[in-house]
C-alpha positions in Angstrom: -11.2 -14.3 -0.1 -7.6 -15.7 -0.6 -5.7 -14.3 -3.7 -3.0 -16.1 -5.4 -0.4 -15.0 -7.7 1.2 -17.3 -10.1 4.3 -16.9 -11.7 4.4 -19.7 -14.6 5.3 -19.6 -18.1 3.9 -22.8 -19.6 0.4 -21.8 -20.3 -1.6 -24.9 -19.8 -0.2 -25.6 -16.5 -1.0 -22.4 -15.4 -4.4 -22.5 -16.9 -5.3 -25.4 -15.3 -3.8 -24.5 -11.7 -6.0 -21.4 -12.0 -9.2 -23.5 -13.1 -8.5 -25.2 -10.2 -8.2 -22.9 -7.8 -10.8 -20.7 -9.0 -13.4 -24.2 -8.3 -11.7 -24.0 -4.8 -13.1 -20.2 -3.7 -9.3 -18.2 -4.5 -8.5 -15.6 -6.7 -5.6 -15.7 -9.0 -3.1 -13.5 -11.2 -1.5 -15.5 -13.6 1.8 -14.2 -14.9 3.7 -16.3 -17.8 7.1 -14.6 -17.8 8.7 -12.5 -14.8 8.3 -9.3 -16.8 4.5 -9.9 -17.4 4.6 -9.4 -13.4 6.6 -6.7 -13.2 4.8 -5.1 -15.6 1.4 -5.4 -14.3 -0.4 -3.2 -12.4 -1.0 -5.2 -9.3 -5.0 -4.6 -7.7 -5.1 -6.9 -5.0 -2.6 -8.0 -2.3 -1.7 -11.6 -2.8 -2.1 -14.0 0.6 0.3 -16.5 -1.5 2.7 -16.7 -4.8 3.0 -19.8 -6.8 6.6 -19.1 -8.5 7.9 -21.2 -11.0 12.1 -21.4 -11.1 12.9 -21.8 -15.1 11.2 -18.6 -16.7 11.9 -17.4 -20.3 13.0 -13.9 -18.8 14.6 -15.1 -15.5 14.6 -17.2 -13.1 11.9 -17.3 -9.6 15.6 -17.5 -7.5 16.3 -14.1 -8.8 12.6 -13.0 -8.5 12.0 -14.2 -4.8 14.1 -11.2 -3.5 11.9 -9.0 -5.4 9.0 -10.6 -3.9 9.3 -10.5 -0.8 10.5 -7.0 -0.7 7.1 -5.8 -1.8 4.7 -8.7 -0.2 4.9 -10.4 3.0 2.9 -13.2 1.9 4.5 -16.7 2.0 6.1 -17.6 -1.5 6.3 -21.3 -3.1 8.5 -22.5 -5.7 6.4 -24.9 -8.2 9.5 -26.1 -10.3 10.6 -29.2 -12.5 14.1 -28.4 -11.0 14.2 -31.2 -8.1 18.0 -31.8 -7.6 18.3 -31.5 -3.5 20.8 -28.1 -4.3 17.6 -26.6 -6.1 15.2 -27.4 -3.2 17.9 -26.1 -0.5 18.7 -23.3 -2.8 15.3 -22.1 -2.9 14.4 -22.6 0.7 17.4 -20.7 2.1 16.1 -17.8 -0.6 13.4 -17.6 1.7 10.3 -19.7 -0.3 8.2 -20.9 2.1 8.0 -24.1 0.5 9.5 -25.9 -2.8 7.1 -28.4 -5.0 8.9 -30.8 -7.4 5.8 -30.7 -10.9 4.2 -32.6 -11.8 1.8 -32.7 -8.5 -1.6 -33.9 -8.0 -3.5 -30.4 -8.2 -5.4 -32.0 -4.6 -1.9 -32.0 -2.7 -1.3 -28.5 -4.6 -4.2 -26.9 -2.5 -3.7 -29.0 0.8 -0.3 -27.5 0.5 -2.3 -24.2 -0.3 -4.7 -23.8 2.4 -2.2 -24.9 5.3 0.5 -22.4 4.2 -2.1 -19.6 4.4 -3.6 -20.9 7.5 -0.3 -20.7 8.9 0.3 -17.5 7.9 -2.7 -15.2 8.1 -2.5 -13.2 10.4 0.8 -13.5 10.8 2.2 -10.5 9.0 3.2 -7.4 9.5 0.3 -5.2 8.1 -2.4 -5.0 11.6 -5.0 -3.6 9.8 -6.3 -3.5 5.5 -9.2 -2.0 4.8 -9.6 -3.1 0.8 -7.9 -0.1 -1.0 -6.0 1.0 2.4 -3.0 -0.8 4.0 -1.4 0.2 7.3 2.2 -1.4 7.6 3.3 -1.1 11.1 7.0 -2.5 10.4 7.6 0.2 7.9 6.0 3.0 9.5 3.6 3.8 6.5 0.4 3.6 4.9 -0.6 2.3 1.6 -3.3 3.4 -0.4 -4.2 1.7 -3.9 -0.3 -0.3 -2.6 1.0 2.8 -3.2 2.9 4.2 -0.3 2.3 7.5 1.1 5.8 8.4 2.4 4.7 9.5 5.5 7.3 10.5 8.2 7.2 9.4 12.1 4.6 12.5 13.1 2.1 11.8 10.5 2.1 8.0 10.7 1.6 9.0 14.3 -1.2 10.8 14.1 -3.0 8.7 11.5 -2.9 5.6 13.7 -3.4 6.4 16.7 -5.9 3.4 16.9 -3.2 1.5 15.4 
C-alpha cells in the first residue's frame, strides 16, 4: 500500500484530497501547518508528499530541503502560486512536480499513480521490511526510521545479503 503525506493548511481541501485518496486504496498523513509535520511522530515511510507552498508557519520552498533530506520519495508542490518563477522556483528546489489548485481531484491521482510508478523502486533503500529500513547510500539501518549509527564494520556484517 502507497502512503501519502500531505502538507496543507486549508482544511477542507485537504480533507477532501484525503477522502479521495483513501476511495483510491492510499494511505495519507495530513499535516495543516509545517510545524504540525515537524512535530509528528512519523509511523510510516511516505512513497509521495503533497506540499502546499503558502503555509501559516512557512513556506513548502523552505520545507522541500527538509524533505528530502529525510525521504527519498518524490515530492509535489500543490500551490495557488502559479506565476512561471513559482513553478521554476519549485522544480529547481527539487519537487518532482508543481500543480497550479484548483485541479480536478481525477488528474490529482493520474498525476499520483504515474509519479510513484516512476519512482518505486527507484530509491536508494534495497530492502524495508515494515519497522526495518536498510539504506544502502548512507551506510545504515533504520529501525522504527530511527537510525542506528552503525559504522562501516557493522553495516558490513549486518548485510551481508545486502
Amino acid at each position: 500500500m502507497q502512503h501519502i503525506f500531505l502538507i496543507e493548511d486549508d482544511v477542507k481541501l485537504a480533507s477532501l484530497i484525503q477522502t479521495f485518496l483513501l476511495k483510491h486504496g492510499y494511505t495519507i498523513d495530513v499535516f495543516n501547518t509545517a510545524e504540525a509535520y515537524r512535530s509528528s511522530e512519523i509511523t510510516f515511510m511516505p512513497s509521495l508528499i503533497i506540499c502546499d507552498v503558502m503555509l501559516p508557519d512557512g513556506n513548502g520552498f523552505e520545507l522541500i530541503s527538509q524533505l528530502k533530506e529525510k525521504y527519498s520519495c518524490p515530492v509535489i508542490f500543490l500551490t495557488a502560486l502559479d506565476s512561471v518563477q513559482s513553478q521554476i522556483k519549485g522544480l529547481n528546489l527539487g519537487a518532482y512536480d508543481y500543480l497550479v489548485k484548483p485541479i480536478k481531484p481525477e488528474l490529482l491521482l493520474a498525476k499520483i499513480k504515474t509519479i510513484i510508478a516512476h519512482t518505486v523502486g527507484q530509491d536508494n533503500f534495497s530492502h524495508q521490511i515494515d519497522i526495518l529500513r536498510i539504506d544502502n547510500k548512507k551506510r545504515d539501518i533504520y529501525f522504527h526510521n530511527t537510525a542506528l549509527n552503525l559504522n562501516e564494520s557493522e553495516f558490513e556484517n549486518h548485510c551481508l545479503s545486502c
